[in-house]
N, C-alpha and C positions, 0 to 999 in steps of 0.2 A: 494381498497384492491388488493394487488399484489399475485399470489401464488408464489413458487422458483424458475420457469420458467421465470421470469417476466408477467404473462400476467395474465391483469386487471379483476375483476370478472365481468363475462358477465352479462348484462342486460335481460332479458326477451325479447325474438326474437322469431319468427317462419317466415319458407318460406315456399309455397305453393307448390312445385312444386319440386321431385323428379329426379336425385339426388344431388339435391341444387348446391348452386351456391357461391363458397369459397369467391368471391368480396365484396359479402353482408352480408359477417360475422360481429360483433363486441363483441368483437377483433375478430383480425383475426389468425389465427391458424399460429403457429410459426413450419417450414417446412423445412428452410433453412440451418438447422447445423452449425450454426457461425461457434460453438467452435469445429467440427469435423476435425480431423484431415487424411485427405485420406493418404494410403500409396502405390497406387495402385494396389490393390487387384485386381480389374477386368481389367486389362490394354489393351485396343484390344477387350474386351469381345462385344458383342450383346445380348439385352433383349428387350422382349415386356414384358409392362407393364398395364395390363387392368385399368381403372379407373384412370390413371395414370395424369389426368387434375387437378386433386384438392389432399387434404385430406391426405391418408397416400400415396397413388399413387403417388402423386407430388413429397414427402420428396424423396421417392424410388429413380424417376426418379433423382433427385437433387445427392441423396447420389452415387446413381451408376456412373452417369457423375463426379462425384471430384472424385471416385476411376479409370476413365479411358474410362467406355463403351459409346457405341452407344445405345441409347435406341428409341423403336420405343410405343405411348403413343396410346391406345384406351380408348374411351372416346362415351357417346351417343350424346351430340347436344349442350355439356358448351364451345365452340368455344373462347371464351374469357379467362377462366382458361386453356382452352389448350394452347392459344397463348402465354399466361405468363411463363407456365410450359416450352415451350421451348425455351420460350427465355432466362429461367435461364439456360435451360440444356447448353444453344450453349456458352451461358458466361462460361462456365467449358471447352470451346474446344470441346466440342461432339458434335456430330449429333442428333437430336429429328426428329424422323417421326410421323407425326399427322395422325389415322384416327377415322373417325367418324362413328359412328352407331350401333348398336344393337345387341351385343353379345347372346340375347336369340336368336338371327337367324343362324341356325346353316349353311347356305351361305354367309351368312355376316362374322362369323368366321375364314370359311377357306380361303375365298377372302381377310382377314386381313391379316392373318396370312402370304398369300403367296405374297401381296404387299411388308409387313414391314420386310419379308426372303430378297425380292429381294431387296428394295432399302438400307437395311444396308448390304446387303451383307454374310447375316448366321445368325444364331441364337443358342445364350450358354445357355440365362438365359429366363424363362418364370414366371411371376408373374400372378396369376391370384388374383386378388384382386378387381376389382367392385364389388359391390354388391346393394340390396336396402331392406326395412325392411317399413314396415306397423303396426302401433300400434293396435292392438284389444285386444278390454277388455273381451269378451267371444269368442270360438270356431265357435259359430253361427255365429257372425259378421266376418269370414272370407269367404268371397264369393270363388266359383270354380275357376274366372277370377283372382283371387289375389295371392291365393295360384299357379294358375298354373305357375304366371308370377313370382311369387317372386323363386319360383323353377327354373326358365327358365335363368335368370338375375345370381341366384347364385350358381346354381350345374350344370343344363344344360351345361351352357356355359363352366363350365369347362373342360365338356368330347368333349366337340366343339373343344375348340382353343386344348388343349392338343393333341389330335388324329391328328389335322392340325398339329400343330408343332413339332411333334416326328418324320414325315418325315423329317425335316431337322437337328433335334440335334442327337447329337456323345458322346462317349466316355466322360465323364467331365462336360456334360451339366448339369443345375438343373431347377428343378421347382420349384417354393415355393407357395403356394395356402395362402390362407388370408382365417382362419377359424375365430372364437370369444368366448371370455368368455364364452357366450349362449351356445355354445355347451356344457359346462360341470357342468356348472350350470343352464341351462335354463331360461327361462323369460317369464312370466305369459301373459305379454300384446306382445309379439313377436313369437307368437310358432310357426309359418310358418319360421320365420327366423331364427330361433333357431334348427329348424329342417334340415336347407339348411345345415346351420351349421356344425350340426352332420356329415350331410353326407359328406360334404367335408373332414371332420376327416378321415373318414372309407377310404373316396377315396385316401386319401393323404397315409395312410400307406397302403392301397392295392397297389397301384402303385408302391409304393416303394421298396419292394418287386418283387414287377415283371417286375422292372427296373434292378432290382441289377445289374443281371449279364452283363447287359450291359454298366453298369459303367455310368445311370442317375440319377442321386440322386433328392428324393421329399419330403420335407420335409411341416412343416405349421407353421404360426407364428398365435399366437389366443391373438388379442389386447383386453386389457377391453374399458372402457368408453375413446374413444380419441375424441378431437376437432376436428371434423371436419364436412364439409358442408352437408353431412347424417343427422347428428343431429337437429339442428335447422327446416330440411326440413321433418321429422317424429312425433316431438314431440311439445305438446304443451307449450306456453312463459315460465310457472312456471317451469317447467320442467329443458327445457332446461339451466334455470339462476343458478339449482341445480346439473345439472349435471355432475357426476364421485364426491363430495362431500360424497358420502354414503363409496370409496374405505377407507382402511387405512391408504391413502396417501392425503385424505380429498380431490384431486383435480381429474380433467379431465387429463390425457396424450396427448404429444404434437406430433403431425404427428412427428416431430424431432427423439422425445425418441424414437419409434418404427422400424423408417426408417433404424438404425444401423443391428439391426435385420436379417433382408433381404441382407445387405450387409455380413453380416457371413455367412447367408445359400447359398449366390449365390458364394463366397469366396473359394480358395481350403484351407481355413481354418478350412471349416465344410468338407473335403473330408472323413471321415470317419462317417461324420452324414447323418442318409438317414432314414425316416420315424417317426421322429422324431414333436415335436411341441415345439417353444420357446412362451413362458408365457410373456406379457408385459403388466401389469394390474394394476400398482400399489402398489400389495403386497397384491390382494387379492386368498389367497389358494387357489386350483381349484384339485379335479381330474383327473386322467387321463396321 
């Protein structure tokens, strides 16, 4: 059984080990934008891209190199999805800077941050989009070490790399942070993450705001259920073979569909949008 993307219905999978690993998918997450058509919207541009080795990070990376940019990719330790991710980028003509490690370290951040300045040469576009997410089915079963890290990995790091990177962007730059459904509808078995969520929401139009006058724009994109190697790596086999089936689009979304996304908010197509959230879900309603 095919969905309208072409891709086959997944099997019952799980991987052990956080934040998965896009190789061992089956199928594997369709990223690449055949049919996308660039028109050079970021031509000359510079972006870091967190999480940028696999998943919706990859497509980013992918879509932004056919529109023109240099992109610089953080990632914590999938050296193998990194290596792939730029070697598609460098097949577009661009540049990819790979680095590795741990955005809850708020040293680690700004030593990113001021590597991936210096070897592209500047910085327009910042994605902040790794994230990671823990299944618990009661409140209790969230230990203090889970909660603090799932915080640290998905809002921490935000006000890490951002505050690094505002020293180098101007006039025209954007940021686009990577919230989720969860934020506006919530999730029983994800509330730590669902909470990070939130917060990124709050943070993304606070900023936005208190960028205006400086001419940065921050905007969020809040994806529903998309393929990628997050999934398999949090949930269990029945799960994940069912998974994005519940939207009213009956399927999972594809790192692809969303990836366009990112290319309008980082675009001066979106120059008049700034604290804003684009919805890529399916077609399932949401608040907010």
């Amino acid at each position: 059984m095919s969905d309208s993307k072409g891709s086959k219905q997944r099997p019952p999978q799980e991987q052990e080990r956080q934040p998965g690993r896009e190789s061992q998918m089956d199928p594997p997450p369709r990223y690449a934008g055949e049919g996308y058509r660039p028109g050079g919207k970021l031509e000359g541009k510079k972006a870091i891209i967190t999480g940028g080795d696999s998943g919706i990070g990859r497509s980013v990376a992918i879509h932004f190199a056919k529109e023109g940019a240099d992109v610089a990719i953080l990632y914590l330790d999938e050296s193998e999805d990194a290596d792939l991710t730029a070697e598609l980028v460098e097949k577009q003509g661009r540049r990819c800077v790979k680095v590795a490690g741990d955005i809850g370290d708020p040293a680690f951040c700004r030593e990113a941050i001021d590597r991936a300045v210096r070897e592209l040469g500047g910085l327009d576009v910042l994605v902040n989009n790794a994230a990671e997410q823990h299944v618990a089915e009661r409140l209790q079963d969230i230990s203090d070490e889970q909660m603090e890290r799932t915080f640290r990995t998905n809002i921490f790091s935000i006000f890490y790399l951002t505050k690094a990177a505002l020293d180098h962007m101007k006039e025209g730059a954007s940021i686009i942070n990577t919230t989720s459904i969860t934020a506006f509808r919530g999730n029983p078995m994800l509330m730590d993450y669902a909470s990070t969520k939130g917060a990124i929401l709050a943070f993304t139009r606070s900023l936005a705001t208190n960028l205006a006058d400086q001419g940065i724009r921050v905007n969020g994109v809040a994806p529903g259920p998309i393929w990628t190697p997050l999934i398999p790596a949090s949930f269990d086999a029945d799960k994940v073979a069912k998974f994005g089936s519940d939207q009213p689009m009956k399927r999972a979304g594809q790192p692809e569909e969303v990836a366009p996304a990112y290319v309008y908010l980082a675009s001066q197509d979106a120059s008049y949008v700034t604290g804003q959230t684009i919805h890529v879900n399916g077609g399932d309603i949401v608040g907010g």
